[in-house]
C-alpha positions in Angstrom: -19.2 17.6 15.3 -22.4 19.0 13.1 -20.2 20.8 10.3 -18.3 17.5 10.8 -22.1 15.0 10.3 -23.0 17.8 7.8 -20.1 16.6 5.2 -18.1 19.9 6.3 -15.3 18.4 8.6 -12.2 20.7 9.4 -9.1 20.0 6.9 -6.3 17.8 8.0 -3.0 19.0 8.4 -1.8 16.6 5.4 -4.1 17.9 3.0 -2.1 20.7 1.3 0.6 18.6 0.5 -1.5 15.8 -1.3 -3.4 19.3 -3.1 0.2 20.0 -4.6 1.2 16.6 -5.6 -2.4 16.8 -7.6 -0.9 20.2 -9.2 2.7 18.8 -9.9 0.8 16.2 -12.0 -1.1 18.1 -13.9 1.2 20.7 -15.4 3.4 16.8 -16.2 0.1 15.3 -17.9 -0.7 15.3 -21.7 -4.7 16.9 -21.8 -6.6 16.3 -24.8 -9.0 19.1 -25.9 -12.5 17.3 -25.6 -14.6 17.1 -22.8 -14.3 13.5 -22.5 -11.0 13.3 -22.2 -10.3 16.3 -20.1 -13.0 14.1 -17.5 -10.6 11.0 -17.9 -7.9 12.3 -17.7 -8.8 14.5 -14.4 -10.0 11.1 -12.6 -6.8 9.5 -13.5 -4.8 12.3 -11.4 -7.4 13.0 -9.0 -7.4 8.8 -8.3 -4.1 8.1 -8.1 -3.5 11.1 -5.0 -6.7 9.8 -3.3 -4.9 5.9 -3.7 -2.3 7.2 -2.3 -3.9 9.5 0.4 -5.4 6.0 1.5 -1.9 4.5 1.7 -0.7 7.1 3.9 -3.0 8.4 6.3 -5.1 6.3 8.5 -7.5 9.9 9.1 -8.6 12.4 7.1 -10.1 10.6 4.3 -13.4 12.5 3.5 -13.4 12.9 0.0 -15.7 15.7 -1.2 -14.2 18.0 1.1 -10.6 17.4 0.4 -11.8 17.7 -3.0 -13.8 21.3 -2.5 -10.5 22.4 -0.6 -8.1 21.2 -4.0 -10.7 23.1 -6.0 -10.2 26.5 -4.2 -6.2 25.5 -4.9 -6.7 24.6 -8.4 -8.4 27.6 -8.8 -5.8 30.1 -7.4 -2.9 28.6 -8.9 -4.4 28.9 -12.7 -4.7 32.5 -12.0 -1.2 33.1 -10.9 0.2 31.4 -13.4 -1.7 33.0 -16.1 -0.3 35.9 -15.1 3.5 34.8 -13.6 7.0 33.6 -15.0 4.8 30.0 -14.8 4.9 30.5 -18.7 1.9 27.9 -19.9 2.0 25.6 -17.2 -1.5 27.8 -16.1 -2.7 25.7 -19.5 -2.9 22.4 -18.0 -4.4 23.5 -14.5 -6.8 25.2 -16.6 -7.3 21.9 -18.2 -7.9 20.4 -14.3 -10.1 22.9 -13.3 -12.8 21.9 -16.2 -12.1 18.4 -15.0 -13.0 19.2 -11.8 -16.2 20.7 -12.8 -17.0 17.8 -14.8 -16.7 15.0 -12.0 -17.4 17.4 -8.7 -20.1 15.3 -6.3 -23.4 17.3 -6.4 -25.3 17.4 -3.7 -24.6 19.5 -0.9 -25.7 20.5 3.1 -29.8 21.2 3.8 -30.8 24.9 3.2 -31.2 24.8 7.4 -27.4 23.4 7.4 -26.2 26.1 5.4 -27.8 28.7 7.6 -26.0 27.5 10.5 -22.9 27.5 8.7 -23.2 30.0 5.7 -19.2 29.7 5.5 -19.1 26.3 4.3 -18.6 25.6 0.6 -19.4 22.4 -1.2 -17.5 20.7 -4.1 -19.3 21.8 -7.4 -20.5 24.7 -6.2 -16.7 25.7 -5.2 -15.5 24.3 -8.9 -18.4 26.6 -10.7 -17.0 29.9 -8.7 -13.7 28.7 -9.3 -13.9 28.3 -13.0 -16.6 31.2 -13.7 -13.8 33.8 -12.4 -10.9 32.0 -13.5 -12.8 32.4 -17.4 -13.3 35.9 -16.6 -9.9 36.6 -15.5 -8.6 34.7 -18.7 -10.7 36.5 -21.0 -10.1 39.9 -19.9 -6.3 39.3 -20.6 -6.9 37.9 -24.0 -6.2 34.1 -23.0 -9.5 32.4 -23.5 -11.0 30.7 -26.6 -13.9 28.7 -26.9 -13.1 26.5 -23.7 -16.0 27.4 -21.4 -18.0 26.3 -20.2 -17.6 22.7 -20.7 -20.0 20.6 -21.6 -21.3 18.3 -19.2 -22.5 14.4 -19.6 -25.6 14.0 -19.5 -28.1 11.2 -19.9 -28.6 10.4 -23.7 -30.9 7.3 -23.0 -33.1 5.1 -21.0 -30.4 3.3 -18.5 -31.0 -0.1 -17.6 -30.8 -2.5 -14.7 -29.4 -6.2 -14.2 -29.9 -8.3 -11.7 -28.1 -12.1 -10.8 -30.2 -15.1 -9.9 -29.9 -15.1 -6.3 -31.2 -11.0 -6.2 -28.7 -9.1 -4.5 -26.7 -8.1 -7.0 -27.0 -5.2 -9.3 -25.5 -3.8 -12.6 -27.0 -0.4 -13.9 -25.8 0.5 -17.4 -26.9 4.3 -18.6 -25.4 6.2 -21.9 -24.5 9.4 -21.9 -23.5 12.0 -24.1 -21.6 15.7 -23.7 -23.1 17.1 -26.4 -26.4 19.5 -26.2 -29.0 20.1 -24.0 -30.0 18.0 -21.0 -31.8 15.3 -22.0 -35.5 15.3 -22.7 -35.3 19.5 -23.2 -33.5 21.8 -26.4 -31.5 24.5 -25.8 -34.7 26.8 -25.6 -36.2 24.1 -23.2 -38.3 23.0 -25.9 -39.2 18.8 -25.4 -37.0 17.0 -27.4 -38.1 13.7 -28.9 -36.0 10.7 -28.6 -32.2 10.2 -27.7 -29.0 11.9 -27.7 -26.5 9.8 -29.1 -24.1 8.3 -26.4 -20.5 8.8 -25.8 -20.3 6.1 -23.9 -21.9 3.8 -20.7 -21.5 4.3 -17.3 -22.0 1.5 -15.3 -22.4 0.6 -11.4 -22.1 -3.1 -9.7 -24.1 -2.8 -6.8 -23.7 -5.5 -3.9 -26.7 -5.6 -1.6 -25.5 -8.8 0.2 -24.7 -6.9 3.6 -25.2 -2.9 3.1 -25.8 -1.3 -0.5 -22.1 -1.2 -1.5 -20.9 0.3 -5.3 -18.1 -2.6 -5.4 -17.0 -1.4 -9.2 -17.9 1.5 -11.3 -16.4 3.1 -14.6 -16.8 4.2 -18.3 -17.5 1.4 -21.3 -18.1 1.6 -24.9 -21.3 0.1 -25.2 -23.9 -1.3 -22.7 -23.0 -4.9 -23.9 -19.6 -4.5 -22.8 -20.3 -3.5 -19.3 -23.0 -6.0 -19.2 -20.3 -8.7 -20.0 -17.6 -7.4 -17.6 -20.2 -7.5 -14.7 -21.2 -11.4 -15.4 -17.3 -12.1 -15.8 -16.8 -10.7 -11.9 -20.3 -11.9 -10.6 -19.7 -15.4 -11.8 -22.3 -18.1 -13.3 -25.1 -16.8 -10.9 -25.4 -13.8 -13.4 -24.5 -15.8 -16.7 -28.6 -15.4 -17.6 -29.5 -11.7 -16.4 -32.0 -9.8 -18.4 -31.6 -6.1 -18.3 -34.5 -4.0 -18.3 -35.4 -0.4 -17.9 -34.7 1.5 -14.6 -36.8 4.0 -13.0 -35.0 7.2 -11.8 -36.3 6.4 -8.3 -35.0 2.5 -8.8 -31.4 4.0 -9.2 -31.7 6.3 -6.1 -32.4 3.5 -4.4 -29.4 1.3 -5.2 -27.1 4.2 -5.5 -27.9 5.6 -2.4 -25.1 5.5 -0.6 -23.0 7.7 -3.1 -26.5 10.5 -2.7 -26.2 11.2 1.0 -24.9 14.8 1.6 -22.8 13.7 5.1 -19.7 12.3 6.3 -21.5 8.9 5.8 -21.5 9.5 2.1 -17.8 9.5 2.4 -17.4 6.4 4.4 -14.4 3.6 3.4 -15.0 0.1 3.8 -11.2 0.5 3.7 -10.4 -2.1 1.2 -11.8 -0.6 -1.9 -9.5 -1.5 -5.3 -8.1 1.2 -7.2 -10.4 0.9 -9.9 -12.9 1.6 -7.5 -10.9 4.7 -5.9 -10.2 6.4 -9.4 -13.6 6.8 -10.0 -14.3 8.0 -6.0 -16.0 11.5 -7.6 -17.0 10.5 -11.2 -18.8 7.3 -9.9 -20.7 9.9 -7.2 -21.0 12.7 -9.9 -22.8 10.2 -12.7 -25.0 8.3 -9.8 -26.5 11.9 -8.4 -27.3 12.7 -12.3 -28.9 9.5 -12.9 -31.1 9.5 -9.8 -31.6 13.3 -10.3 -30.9 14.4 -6.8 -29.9 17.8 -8.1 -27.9 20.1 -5.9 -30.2 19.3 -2.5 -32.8 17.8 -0.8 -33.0 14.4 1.4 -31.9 11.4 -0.8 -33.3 9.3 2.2 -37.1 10.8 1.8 -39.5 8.1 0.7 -40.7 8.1 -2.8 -43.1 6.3 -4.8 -41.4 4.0 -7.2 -43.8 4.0 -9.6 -43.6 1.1 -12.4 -41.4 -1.6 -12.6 -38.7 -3.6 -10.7 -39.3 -1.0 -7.4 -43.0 -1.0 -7.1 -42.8 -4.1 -4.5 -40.6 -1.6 -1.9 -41.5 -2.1 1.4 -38.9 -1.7 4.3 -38.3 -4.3 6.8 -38.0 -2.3 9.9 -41.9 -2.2 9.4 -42.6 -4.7 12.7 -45.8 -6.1 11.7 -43.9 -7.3 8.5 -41.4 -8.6 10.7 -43.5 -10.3 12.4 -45.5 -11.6 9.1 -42.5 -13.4 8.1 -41.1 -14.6 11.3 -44.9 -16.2 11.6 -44.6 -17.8 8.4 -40.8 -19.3 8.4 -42.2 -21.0 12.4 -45.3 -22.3 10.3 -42.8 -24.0 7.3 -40.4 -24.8 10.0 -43.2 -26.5 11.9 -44.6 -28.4 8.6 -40.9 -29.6 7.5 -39.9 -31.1 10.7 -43.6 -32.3 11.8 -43.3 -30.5 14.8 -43.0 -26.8 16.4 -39.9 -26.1 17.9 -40.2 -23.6 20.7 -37.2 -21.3 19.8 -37.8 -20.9 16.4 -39.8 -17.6 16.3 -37.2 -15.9 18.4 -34.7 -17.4 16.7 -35.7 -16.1 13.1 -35.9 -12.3 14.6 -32.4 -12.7 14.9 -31.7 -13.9 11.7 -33.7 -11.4 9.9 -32.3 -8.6 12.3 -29.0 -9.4 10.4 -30.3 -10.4 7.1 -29.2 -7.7 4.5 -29.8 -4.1 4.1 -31.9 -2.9 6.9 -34.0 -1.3 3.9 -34.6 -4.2 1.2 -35.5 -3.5 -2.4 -38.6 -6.0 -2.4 -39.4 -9.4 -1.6 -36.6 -10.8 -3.6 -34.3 -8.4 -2.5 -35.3 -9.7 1.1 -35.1 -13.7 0.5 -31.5 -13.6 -1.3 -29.8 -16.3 -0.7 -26.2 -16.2 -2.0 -23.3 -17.0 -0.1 -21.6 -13.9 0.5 -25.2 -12.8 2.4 -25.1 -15.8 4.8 -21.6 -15.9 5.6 -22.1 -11.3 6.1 -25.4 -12.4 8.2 -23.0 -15.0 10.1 -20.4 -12.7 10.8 -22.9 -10.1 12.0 -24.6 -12.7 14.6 -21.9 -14.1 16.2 -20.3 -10.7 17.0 -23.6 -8.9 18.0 -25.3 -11.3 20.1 -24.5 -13.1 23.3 -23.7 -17.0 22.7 -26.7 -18.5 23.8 -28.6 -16.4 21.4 -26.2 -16.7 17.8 -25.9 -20.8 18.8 -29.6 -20.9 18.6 -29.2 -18.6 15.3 -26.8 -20.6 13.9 -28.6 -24.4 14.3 -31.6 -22.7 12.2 -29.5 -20.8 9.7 -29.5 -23.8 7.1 -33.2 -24.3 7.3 -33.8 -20.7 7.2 -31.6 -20.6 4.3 -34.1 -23.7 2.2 -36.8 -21.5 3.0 -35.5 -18.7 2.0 -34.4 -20.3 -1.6 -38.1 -21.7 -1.9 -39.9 -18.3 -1.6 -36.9 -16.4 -3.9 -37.0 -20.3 -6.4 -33.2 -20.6 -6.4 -32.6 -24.5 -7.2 -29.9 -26.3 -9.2 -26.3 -25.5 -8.5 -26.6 -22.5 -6.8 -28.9 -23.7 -4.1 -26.9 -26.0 -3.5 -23.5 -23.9 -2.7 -25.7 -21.8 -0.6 -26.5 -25.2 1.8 -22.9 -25.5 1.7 -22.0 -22.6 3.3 -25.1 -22.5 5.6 -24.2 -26.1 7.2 -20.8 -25.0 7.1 -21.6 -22.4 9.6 -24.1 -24.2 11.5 -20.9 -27.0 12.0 -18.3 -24.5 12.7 -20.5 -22.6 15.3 -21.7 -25.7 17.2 -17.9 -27.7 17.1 -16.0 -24.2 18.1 -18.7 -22.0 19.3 -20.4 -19.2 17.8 -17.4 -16.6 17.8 -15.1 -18.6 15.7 -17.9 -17.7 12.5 -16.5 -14.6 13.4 -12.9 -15.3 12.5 -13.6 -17.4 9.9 -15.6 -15.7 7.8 -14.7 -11.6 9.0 -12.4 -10.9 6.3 -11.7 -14.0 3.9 -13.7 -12.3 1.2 -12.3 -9.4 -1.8 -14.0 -6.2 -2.1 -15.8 -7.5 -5.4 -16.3 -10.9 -4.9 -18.2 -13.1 -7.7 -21.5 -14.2 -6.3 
């Protein structure tokens, strides 16, 4: 169970299998020579397996370790063929390997994890071993050129952050490049002023309706074409988002679900797209560079967000914040009805139990108001509290819901859909009874929905 919680879980018996099928189409694909394409074309075989892993197998699916374990593979079947009857097959495993390297998750176990278990290996660690001896073995029988190492993308810019009207969902857009240094430093480690020149944009859509979820993720051109993909599948609500610059500490925050080092990191909603599961590593790889989580520590440790849209952090668990704005929703509840209404206070520290991430970005993070968030919140009351308790919930949620909309100033059109679906709920729960939300609104939803 701890190499297990630690992100080191014992192999299933069906992973060798899905390991070769990964070989098979490799020596089959067409690999370019460039870095950039060697990285694509690595997700594309990498995703399709791990699609189809999720197709067949109801267990088994932690992804960085089934990965470190097709490293170690990949890694022994380049040197036998370099030196077999395999002829040049050894060429495009090669070819996989580097991939590997390139789009390998990062982080790894605590130093007091890997001194309990000193045999556990993690995924880029594994692929730098792998492809440091493999080189060596190449070059010492004359089969090497200039092919290692590869480079690696790194951050040629400042990336930037979108957000839609309601405040719960994300787009972060950051360039890279896979030519010199790390960004910021020369080869000598000498500052460097300015930018690299990009490659390309990365970009994340980050859904903070329920939990932080990545729902999309890939490579674009430009930052105005990922920009303009994300407002296509968030809808009108983002038609007007301004980007602006993001904090390194911003990104950990919203990406931190793809920085923990556990079996958690690895968790499957279990209805991801397969855009979403190509980029399973690279999405993970890009988001740990970003944030700079490096190769350890706790991505959950608190950290000063400095400037800009983080600075307002605060977490709701705090109870006297709680408490602050269960105080002031009985007070506005009070003023719109002329009258105080005795289950009100109780009634909003069920609501806000449910209400979101259990670790909000800032005050407008909190007070979103979209209609995926009430109908996640509605779900989440009626199936984790007795009836009594989510009918009360329930007959409040569409005043909670105005209030909410007046502190975050959504108005207009969208408002308007988000009193929909409140008193839709509220009518549902008091004609059929509180579990019914349940059924209705559980799973009527895509994985990335528009807003």
């Amino acid at each position: 169970m701890a190499r297990t919680m630690g992100g080191a879980p014992e192999p299933s018996d069906w992973w060798p299998a899905s390991h070769e099928r990964v070989l098979e189409r490799a020596r089959d694909a067409d690999w370019p020579s460039d870095p950039g394409g060697i990285e694509e074309t690595t997700c594309t075989i990498i995703g399709q397996q791990v699609i189809e892993n999720t197709a067949e197998h109801q267990t088994g699916h932690h992804f960085r370790p089934w990965l470190t374990s097709l490293v170690s593979r990949v890694g022994e079947a380049v040197r036998d063929g370099a030196v077999s009857a395999r002829g040049e097959d050894w060429r495009s495993l090669w070819s996989l390997l580097r991939g590997l390297v390139l789009i390998a998750p990062l982080v790894t176990a605590s130093d007091e994890f890997k001194e309990v278990f000193p045999d556990i290996r993690f995924a880029y660690e594994t692929a730098m071993a792998e492809a440091e001896k493999t080189a060596a073995e190449l070059a010492q029988a004359g089969l090497l050129a200039d092919e290692w190492p590869v480079p690696e993308a790194r951050p040629a810019g400042t990336p930037l952050v979108a957000r839609d009207a309601y405040g719960s969902r994300f787009l972060i857009a950051a360039p890279f490049a896979y030519s010199g240094p790390p960004s910021g430093e020369t080869a000598d480690g000498e500052t460097a002023g300015g930018d690299a020149i990009a490659d390309h944009w990365y970009a994340w859509d980050v859904d903070m309706c329920w939990i932080d979820m990545v729902v999309a993720a890939g490579v674009f051109r430009s930052e105005a074409e990922a920009l303009s993909e994300w407002r296509s599948a968030v809808g009108a609500i983002a038609a007007s988002s301004q980007r602006s610059a993001c904090e390194p500490p911003v990104a950990k925050w919203l990406l931190g679900s793809y920085l923990k080092g556990s079996v958690f990191g690895d968790m499957q909603q279990g209805n991801e797209p397969e855009e979403l599961l190509r980029e399973v590593f690279r999405s993970r790889r890009r988001a740990e560079i970003l944030a700079g989580a490096g190769l350890a520590g706790d991505p959950d440790a608190d950290q000063d967000p400095g400037s800009g849209p983080g600075r307002d952090r605060f977490l709701k668990q705090n109870p006297s914040w709680a408490r602050k704005i269960r105080n002031e929703f009985r007070k506005w509840h009070a003023g719109r009805y002329g009258r105080r209404v005795a289950e009100v206070s109780q009634t909003a520290e069920t609501i806000i139990d449910k209400w979101g991430p259990h670790d909000p970005f800032d005050e407008r993070s909190f007070f979103a108001c979209s209609p995926h968030r009430i109908e996640k919140a509605a779900v989440l009351i009626g199936d984790g509290f007795f009836d009594d308790y989510a009918a009360r919930a329930f007959r409040v949620l569409p005043d909670w819901v105005r209030w909410c909309a007046e502190r975050s100033e959504i108005s207009g059109e969208a408002a308007e859909r988000s009193f929909a679906v409140a008193r839709a709920v509220s009518d549902l729960a008091a004609e059929k009874g509180p579990y019914a939300v349940v059924g209705r609104y559980e799973d009527d939803e895509p994985f990335r929905r528009a807003e």
